[in-house]
PyMOL Python script that loads the backbone (N, CA, C, O; Angstrom):
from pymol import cmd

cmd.read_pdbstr("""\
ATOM      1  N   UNK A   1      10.383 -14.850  14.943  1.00  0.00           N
ATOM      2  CA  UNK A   1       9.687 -13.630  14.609  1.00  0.00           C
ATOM      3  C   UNK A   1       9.501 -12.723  15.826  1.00  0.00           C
ATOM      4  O   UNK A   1       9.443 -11.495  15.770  1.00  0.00           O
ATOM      5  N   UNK A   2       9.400 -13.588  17.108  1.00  0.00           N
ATOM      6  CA  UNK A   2       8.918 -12.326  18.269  1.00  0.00           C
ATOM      7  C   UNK A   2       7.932 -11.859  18.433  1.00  0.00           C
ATOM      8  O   UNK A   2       7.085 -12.335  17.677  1.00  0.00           O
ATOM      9  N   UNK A   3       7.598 -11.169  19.032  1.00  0.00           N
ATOM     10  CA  UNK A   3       6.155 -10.809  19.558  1.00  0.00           C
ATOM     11  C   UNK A   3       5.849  -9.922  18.841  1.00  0.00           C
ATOM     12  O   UNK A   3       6.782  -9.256  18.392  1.00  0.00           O
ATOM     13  N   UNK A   4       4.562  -9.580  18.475  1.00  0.00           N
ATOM     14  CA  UNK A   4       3.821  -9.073  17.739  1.00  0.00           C
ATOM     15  C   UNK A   4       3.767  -7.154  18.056  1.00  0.00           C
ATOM     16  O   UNK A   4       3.640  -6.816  19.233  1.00  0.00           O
ATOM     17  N   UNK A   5       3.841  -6.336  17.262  1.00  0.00           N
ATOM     18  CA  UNK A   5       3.836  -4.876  17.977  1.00  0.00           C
ATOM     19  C   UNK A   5       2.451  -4.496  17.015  1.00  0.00           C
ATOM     20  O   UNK A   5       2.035  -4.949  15.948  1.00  0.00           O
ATOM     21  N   UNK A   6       2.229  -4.013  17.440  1.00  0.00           N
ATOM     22  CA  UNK A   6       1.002  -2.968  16.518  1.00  0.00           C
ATOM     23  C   UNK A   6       1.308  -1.603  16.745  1.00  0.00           C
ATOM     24  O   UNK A   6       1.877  -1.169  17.747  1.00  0.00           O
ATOM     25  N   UNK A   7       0.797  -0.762  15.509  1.00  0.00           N
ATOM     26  CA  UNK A   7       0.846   0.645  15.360  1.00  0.00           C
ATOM     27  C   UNK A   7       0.362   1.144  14.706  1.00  0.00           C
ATOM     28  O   UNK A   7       0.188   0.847  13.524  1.00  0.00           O
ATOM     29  N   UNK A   8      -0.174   2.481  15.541  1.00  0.00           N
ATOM     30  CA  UNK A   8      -0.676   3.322  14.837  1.00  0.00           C
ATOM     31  C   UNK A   8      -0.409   4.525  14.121  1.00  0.00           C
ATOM     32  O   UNK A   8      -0.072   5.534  14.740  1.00  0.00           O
ATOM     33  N   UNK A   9      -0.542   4.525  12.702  1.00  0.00           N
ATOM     34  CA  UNK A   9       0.012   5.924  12.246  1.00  0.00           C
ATOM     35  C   UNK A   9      -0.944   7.142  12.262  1.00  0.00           C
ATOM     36  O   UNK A   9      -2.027   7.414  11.744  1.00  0.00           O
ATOM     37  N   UNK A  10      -0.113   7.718  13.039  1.00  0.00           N
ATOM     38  CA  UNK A  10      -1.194   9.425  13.055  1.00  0.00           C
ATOM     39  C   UNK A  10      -0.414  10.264  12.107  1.00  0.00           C
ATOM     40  O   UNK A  10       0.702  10.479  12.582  1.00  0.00           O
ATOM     41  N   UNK A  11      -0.637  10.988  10.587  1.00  0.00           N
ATOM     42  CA  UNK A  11      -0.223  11.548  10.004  1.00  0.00           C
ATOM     43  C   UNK A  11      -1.455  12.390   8.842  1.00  0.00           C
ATOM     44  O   UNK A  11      -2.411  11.702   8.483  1.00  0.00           O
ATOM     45  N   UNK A  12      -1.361  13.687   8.379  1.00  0.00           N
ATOM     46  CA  UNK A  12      -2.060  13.781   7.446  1.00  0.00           C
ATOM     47  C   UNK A  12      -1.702  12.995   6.446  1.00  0.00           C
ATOM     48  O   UNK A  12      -2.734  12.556   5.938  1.00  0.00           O
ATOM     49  N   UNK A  13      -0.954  12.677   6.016  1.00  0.00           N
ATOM     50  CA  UNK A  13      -0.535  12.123   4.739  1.00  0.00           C
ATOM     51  C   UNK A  13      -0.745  10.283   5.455  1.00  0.00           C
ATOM     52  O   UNK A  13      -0.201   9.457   4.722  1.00  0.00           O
ATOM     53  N   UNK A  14      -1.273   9.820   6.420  1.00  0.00           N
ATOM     54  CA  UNK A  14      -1.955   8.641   6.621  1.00  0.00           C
ATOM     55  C   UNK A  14      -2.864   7.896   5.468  1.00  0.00           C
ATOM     56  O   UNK A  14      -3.340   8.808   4.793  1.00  0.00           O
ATOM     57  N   UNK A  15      -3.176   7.003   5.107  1.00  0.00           N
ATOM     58  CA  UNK A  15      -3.857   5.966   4.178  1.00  0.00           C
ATOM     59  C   UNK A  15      -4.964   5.844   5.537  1.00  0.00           C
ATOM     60  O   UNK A  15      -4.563   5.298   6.565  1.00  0.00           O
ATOM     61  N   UNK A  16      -6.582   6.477   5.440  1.00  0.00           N
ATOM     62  CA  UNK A  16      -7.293   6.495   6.393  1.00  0.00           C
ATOM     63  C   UNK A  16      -7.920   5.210   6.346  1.00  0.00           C
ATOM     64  O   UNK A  16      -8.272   4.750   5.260  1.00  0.00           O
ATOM     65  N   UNK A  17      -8.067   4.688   7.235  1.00  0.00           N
ATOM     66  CA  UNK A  17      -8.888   2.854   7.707  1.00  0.00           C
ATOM     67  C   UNK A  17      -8.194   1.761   6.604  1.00  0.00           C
ATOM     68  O   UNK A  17      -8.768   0.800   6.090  1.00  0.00           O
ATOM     69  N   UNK A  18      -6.682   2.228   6.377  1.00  0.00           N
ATOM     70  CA  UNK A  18      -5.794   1.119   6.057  1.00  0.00           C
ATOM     71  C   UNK A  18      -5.340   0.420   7.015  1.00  0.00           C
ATOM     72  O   UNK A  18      -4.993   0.792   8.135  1.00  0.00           O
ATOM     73  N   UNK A  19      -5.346  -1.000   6.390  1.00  0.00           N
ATOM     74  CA  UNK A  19      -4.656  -2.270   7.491  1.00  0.00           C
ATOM     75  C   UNK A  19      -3.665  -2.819   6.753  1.00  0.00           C
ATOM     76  O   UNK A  19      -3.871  -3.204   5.603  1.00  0.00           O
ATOM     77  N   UNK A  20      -2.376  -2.916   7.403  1.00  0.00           N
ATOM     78  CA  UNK A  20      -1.182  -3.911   6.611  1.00  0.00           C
ATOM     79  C   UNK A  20      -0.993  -4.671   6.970  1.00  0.00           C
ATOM     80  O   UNK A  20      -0.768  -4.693   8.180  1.00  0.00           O
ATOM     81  N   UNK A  21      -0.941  -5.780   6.266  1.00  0.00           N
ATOM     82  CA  UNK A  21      -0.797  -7.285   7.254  1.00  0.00           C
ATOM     83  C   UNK A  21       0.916  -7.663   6.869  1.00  0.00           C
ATOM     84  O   UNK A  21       1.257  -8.836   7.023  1.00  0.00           O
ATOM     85  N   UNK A  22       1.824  -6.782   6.436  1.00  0.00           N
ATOM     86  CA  UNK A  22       2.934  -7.022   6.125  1.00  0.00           C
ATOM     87  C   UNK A  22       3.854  -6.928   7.613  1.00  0.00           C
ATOM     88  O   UNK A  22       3.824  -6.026   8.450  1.00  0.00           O
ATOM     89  N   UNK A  23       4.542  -7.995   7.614  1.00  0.00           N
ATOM     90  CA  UNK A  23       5.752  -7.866   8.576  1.00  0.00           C
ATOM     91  C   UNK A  23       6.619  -6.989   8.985  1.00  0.00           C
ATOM     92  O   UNK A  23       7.644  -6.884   8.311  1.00  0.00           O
ATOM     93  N   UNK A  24       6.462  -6.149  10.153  1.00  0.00           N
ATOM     94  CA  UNK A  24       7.270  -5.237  10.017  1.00  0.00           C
ATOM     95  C   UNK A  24       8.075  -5.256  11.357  1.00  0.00           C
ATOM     96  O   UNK A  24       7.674  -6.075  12.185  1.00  0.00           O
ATOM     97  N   UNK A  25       9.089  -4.523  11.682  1.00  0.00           N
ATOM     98  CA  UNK A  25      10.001  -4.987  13.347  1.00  0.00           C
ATOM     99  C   UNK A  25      10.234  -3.419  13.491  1.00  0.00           C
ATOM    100  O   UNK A  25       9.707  -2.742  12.609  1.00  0.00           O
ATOM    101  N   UNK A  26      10.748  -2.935  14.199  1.00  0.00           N
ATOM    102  CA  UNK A  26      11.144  -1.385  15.117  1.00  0.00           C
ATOM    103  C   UNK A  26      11.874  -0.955  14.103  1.00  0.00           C
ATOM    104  O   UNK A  26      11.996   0.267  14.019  1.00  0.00           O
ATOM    105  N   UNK A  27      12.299  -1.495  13.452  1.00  0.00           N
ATOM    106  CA  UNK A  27      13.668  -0.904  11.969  1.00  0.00           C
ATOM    107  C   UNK A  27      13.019  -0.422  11.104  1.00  0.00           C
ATOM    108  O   UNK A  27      13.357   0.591  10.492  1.00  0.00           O
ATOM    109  N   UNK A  28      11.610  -1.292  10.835  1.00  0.00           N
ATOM    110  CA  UNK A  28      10.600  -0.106  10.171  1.00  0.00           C
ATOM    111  C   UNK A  28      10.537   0.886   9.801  1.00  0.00           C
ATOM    112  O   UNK A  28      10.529   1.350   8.661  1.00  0.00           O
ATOM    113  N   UNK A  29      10.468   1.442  11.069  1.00  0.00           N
ATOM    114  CA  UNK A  29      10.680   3.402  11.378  1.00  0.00           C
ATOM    115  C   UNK A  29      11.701   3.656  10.863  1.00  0.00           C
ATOM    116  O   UNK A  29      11.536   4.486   9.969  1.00  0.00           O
ATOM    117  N   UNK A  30      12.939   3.276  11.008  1.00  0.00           N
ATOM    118  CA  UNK A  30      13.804   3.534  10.078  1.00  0.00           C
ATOM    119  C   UNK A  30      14.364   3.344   9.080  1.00  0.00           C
ATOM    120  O   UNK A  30      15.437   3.919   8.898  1.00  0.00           O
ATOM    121  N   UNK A  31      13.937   2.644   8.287  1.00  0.00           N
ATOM    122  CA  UNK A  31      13.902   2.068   6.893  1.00  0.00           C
ATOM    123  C   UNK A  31      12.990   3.400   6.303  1.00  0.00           C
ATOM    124  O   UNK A  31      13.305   4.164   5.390  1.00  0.00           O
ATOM    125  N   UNK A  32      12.138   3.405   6.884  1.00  0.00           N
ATOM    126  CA  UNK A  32      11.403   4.607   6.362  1.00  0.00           C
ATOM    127  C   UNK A  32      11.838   5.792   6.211  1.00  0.00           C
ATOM    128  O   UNK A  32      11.516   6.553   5.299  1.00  0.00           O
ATOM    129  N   UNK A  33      12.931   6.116   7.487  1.00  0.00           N
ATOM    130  CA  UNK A  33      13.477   7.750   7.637  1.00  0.00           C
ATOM    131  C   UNK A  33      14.271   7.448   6.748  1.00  0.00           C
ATOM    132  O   UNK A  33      14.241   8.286   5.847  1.00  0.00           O
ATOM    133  N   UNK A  34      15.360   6.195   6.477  1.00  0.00           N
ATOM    134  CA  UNK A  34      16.383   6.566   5.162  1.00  0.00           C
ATOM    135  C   UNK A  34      16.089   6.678   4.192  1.00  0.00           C
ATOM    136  O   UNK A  34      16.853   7.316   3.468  1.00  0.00           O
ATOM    137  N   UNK A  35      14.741   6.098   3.563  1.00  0.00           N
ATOM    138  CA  UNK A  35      14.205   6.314   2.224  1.00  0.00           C
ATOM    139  C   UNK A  35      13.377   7.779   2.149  1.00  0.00           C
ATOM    140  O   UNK A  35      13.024   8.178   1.039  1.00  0.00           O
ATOM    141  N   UNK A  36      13.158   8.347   3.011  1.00  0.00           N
ATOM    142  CA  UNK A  36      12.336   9.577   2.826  1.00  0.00           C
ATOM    143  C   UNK A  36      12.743  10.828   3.046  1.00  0.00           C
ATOM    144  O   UNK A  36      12.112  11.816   2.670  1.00  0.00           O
ATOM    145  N   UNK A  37      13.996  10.862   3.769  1.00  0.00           N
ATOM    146  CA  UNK A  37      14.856  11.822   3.560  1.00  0.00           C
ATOM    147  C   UNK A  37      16.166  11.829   2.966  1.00  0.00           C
ATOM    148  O   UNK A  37      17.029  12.688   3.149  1.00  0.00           O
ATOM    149  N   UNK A  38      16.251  10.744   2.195  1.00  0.00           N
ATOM    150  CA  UNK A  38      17.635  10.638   1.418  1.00  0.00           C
ATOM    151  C   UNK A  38      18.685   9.974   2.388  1.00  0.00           C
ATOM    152  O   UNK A  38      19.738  10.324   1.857  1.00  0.00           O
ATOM    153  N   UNK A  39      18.951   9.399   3.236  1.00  0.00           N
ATOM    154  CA  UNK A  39      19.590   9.124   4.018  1.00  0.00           C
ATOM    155  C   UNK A  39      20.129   7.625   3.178  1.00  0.00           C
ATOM    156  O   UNK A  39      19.402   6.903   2.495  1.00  0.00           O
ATOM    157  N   UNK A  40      21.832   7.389   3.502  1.00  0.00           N
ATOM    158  CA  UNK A  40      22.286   6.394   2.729  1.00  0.00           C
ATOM    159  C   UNK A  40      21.964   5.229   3.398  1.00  0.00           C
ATOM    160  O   UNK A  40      21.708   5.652   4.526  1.00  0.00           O
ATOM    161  N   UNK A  41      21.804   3.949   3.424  1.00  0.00           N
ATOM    162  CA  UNK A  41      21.926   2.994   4.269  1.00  0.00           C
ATOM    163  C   UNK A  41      22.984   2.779   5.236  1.00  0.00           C
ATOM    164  O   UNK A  41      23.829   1.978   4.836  1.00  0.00           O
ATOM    165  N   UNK A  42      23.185   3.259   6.390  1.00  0.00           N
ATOM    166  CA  UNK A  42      24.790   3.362   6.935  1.00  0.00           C
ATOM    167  C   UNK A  42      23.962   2.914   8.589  1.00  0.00           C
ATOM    168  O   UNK A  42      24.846   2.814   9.440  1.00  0.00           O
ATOM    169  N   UNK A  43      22.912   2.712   9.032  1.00  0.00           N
ATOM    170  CA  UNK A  43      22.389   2.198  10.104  1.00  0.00           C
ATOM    171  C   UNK A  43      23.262   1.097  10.464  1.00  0.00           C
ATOM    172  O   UNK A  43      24.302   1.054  11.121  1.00  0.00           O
ATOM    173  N   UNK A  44      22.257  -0.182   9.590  1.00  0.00           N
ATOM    174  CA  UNK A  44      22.685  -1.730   9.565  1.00  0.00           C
ATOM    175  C   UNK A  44      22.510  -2.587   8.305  1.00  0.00           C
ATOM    176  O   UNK A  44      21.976  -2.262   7.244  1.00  0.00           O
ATOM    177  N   UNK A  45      22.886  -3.362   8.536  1.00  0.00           N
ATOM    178  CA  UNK A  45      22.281  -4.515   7.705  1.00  0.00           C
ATOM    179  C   UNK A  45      20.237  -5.343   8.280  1.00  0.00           C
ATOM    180  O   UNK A  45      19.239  -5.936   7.874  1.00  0.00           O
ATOM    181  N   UNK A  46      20.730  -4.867   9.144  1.00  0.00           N
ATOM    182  CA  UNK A  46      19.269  -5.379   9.522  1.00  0.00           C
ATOM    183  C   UNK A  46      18.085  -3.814   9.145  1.00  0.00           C
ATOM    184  O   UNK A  46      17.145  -3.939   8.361  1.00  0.00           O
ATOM    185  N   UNK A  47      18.295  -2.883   9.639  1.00  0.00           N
ATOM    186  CA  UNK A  47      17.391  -2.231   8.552  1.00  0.00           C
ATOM    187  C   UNK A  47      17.358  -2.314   7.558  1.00  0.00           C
ATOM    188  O   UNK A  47      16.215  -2.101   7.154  1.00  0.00           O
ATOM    189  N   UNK A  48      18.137  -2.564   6.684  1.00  0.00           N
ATOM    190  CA  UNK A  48      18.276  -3.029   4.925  1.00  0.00           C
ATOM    191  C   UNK A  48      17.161  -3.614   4.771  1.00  0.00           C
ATOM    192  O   UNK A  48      16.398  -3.643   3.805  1.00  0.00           O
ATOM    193  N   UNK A  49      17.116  -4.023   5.660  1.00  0.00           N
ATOM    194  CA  UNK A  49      16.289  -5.753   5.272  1.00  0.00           C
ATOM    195  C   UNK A  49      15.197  -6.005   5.322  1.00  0.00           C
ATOM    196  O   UNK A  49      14.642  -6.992   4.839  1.00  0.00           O
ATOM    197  N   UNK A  50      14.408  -4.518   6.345  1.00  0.00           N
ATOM    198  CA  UNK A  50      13.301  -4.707   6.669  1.00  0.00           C
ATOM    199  C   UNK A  50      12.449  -4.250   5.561  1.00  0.00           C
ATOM    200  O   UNK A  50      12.930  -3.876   4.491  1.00  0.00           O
ATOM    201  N   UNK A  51      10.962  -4.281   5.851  1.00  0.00           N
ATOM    202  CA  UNK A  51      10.113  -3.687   5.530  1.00  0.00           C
ATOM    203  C   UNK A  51       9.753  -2.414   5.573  1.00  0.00           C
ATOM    204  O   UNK A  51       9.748  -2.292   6.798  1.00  0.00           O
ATOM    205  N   UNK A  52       9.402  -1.220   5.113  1.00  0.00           N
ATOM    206  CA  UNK A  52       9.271  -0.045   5.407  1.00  0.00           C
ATOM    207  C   UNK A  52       7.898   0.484   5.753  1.00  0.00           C
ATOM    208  O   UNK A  52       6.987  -0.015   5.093  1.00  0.00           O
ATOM    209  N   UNK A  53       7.654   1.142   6.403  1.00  0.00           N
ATOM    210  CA  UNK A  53       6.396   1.875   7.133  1.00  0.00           C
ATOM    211  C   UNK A  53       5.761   2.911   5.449  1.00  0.00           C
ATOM    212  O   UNK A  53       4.722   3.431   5.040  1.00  0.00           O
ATOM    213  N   UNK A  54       6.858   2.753   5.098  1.00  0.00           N
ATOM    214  CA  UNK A  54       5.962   3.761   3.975  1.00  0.00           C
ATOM    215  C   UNK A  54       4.980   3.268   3.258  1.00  0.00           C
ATOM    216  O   UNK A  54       4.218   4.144   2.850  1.00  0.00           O
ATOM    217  N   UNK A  55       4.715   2.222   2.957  1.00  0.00           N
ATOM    218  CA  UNK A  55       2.888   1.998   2.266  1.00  0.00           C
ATOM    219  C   UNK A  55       2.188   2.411   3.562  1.00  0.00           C
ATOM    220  O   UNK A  55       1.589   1.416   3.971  1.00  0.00           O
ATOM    221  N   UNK A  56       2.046   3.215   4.197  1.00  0.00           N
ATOM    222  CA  UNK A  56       0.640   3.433   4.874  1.00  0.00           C
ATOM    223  C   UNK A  56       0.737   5.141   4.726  1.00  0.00           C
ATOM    224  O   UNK A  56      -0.068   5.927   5.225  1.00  0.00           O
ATOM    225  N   UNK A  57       1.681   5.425   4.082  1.00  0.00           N
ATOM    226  CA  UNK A  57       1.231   6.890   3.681  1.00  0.00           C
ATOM    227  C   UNK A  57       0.498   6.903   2.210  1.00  0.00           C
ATOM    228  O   UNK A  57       0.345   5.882   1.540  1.00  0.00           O
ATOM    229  N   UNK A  58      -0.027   8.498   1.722  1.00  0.00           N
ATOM    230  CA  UNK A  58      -0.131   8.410   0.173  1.00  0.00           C
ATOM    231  C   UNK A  58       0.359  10.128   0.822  1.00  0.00           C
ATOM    232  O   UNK A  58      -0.182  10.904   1.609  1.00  0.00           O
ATOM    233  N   UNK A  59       1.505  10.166   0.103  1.00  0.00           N
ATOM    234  CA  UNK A  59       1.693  11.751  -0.256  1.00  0.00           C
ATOM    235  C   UNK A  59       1.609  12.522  -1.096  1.00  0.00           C
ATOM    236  O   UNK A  59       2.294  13.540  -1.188  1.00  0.00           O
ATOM    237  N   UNK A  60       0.516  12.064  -2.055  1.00  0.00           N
ATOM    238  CA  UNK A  60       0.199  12.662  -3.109  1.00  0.00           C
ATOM    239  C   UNK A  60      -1.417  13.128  -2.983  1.00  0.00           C
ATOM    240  O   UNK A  60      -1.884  13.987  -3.732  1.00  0.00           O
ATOM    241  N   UNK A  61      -2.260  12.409  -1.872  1.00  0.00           N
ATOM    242  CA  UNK A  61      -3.175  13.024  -1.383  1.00  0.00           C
ATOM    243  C   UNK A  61      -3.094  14.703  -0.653  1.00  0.00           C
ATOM    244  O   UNK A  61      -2.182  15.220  -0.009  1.00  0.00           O
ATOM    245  N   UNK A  62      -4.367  15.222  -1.039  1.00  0.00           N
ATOM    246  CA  UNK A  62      -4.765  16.447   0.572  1.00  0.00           C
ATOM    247  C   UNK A  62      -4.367  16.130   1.551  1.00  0.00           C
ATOM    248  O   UNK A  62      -4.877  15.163   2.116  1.00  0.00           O
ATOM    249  N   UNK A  63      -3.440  16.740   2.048  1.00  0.00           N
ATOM    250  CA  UNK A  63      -3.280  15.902   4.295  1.00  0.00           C
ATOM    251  C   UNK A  63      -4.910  16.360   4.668  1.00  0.00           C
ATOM    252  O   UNK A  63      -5.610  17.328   4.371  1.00  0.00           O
ATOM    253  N   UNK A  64      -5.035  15.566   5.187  1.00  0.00           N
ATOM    254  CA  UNK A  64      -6.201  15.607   6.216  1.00  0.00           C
ATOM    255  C   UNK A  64      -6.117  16.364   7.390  1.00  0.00           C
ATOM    256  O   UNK A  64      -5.300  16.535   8.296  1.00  0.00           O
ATOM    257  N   UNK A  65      -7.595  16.890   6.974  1.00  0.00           N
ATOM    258  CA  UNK A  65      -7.756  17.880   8.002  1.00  0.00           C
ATOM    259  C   UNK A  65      -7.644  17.629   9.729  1.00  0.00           C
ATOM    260  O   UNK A  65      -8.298  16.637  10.051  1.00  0.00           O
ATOM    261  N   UNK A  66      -7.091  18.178  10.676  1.00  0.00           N
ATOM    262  CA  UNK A  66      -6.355  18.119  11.705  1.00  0.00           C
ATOM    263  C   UNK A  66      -7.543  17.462  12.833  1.00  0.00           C
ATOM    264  O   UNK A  66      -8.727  17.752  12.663  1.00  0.00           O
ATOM    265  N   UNK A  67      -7.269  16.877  13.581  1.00  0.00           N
ATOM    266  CA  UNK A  67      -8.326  16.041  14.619  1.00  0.00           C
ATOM    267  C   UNK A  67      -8.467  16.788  15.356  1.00  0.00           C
ATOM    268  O   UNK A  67      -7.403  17.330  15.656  1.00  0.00           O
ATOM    269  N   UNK A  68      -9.471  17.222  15.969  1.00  0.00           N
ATOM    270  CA  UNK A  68      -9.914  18.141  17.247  1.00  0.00           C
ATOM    271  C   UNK A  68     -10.436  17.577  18.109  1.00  0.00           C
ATOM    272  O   UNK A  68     -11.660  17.527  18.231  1.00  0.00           O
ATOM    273  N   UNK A  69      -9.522  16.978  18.968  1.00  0.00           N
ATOM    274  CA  UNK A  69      -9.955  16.118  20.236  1.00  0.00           C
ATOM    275  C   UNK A  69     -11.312  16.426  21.140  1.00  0.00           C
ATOM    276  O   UNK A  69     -11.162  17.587  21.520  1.00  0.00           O
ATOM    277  N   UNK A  70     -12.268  16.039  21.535  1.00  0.00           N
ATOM    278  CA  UNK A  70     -13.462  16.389  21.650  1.00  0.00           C
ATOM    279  C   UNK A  70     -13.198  16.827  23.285  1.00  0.00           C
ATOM    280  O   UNK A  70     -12.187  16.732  23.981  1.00  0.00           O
ATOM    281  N   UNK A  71     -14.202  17.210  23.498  1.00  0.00           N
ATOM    282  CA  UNK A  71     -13.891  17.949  25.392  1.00  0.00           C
ATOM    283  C   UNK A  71     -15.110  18.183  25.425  1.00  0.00           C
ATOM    284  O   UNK A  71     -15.237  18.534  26.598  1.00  0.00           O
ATOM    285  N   UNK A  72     -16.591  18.269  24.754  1.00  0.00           N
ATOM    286  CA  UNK A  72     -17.894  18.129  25.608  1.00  0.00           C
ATOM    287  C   UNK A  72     -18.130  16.635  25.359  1.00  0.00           C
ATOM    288  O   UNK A  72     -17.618  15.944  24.478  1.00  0.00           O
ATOM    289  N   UNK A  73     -19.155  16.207  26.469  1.00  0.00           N
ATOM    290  CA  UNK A  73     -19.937  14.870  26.051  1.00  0.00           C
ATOM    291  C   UNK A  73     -20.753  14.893  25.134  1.00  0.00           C
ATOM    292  O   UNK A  73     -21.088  13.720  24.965  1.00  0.00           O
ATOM    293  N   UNK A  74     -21.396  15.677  24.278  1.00  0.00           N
ATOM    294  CA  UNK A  74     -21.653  16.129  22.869  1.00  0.00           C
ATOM    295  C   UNK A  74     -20.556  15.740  21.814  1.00  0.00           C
ATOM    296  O   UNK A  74     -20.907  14.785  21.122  1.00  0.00           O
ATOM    297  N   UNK A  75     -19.793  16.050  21.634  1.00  0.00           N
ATOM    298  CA  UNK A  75     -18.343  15.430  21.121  1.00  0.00           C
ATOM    299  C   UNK A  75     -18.250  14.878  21.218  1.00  0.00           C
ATOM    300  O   UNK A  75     -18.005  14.444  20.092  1.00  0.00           O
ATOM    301  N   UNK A  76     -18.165  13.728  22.188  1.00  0.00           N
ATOM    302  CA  UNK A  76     -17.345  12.798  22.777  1.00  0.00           C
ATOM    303  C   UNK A  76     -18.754  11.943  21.948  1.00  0.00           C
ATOM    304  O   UNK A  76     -18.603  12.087  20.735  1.00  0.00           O
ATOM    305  N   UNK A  77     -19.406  11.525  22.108  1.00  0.00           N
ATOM    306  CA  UNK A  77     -20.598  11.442  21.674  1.00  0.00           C
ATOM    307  C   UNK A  77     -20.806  10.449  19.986  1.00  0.00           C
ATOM    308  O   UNK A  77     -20.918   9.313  19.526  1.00  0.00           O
ATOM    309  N   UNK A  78     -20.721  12.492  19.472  1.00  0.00           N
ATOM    310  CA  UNK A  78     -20.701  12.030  18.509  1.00  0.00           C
ATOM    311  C   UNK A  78     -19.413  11.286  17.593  1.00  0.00           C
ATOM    312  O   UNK A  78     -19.596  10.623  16.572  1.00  0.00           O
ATOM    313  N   UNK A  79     -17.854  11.623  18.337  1.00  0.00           N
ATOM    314  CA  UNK A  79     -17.084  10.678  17.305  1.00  0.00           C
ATOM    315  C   UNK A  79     -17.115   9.430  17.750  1.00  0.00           C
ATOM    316  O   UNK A  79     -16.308   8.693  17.183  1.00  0.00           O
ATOM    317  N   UNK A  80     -18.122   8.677  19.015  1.00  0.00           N
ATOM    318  CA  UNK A  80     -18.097   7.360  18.919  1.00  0.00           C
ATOM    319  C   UNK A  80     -19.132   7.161  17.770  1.00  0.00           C
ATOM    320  O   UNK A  80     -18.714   6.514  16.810  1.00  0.00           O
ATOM    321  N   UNK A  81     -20.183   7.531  17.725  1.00  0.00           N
ATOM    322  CA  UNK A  81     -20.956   7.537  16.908  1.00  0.00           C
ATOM    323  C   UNK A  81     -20.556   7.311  15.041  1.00  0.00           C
ATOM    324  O   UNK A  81     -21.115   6.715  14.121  1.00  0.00           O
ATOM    325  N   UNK A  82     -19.241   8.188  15.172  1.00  0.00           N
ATOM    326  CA  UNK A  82     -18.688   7.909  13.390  1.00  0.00           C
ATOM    327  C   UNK A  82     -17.661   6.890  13.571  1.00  0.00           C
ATOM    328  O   UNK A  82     -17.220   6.376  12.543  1.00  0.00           O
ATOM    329  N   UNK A  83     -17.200   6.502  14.708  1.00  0.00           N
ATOM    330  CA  UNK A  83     -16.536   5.167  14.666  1.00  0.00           C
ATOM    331  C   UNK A  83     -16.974   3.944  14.533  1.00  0.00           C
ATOM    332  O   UNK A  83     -16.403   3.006  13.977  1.00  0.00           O
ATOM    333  N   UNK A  84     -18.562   3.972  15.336  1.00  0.00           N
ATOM    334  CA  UNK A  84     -19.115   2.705  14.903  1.00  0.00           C
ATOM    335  C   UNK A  84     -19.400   2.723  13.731  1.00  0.00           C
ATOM    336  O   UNK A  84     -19.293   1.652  13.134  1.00  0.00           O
ATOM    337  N   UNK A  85     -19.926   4.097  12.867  1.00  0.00           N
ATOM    338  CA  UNK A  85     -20.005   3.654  11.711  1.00  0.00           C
ATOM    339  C   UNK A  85     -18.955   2.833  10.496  1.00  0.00           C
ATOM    340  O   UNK A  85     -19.230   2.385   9.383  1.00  0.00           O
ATOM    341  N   UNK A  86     -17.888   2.867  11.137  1.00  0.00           N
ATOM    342  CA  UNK A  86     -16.823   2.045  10.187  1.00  0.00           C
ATOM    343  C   UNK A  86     -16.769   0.829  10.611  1.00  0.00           C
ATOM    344  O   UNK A  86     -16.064   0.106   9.908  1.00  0.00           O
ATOM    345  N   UNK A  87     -17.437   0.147  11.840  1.00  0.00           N
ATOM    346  CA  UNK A  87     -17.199  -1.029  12.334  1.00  0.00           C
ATOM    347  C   UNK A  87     -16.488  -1.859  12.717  1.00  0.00           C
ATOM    348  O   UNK A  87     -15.456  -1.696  12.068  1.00  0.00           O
ATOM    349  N   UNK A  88     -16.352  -2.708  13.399  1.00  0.00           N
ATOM    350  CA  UNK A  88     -15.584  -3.292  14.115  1.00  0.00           C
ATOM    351  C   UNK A  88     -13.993  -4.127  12.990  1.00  0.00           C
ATOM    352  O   UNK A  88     -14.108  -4.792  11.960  1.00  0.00           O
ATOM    353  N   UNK A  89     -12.947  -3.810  13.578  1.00  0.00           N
ATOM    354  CA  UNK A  89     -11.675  -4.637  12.516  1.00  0.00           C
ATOM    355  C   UNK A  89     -12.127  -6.020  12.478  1.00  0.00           C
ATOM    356  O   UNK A  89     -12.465  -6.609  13.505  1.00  0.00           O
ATOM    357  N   UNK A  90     -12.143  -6.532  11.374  1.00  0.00           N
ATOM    358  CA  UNK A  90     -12.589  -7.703  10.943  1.00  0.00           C
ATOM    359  C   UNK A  90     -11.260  -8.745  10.687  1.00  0.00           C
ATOM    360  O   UNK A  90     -11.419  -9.957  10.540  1.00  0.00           O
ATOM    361  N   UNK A  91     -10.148  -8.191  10.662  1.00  0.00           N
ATOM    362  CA  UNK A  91      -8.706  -8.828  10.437  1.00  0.00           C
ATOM    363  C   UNK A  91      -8.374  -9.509  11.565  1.00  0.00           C
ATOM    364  O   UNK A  91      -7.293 -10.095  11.636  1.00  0.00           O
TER     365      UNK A  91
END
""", "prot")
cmd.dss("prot")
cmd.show_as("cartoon", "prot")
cmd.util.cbc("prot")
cmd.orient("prot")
């Protein structure tokens, strides 16, 4: 299996404080680009095979409204403040 990668998806169309515990490898990403822009399978056989990044979107939701990176300590502040409120990953 190899070492473990983690990632994060930054997208409006993101699934917000979703966790996938599904197997996924670097082909991921592209398993995903051939299914989402029509693209034929002509990579590999090993992207075929993988898993795709696409359950962590919903594109049938509102995109979410755009992140505004904080720059006072007022800001900074308060989005630790709404992070603890979701609490610590329990997975």
């Amino acid at each position: 299996m190899g070492f473990r990668v983690p990632a994060i998806i930054i997208s409006p169309y993101a699934r917000q404080g979703d966790l996938d515990n599904k197997q996924m490898s670097f082909e991921s990403i592209l398993n995903f680009i051939e299914w989402n822009w029509y693209v034929p399978n002509t990579l590999s056989q090993r992207v075929a095979d993988t898993n795709s990044i696409a359950s962590a979107f919903n594109f049938q939701q509102k995109p979410s409204a755009p992140f505004i990176i904080p720059t006072s300590k007022a800001e900074i502040a308060y989005v630790i403040s709404e992070a603890a409120a979701y609490g610590p990953d329990t997975d």
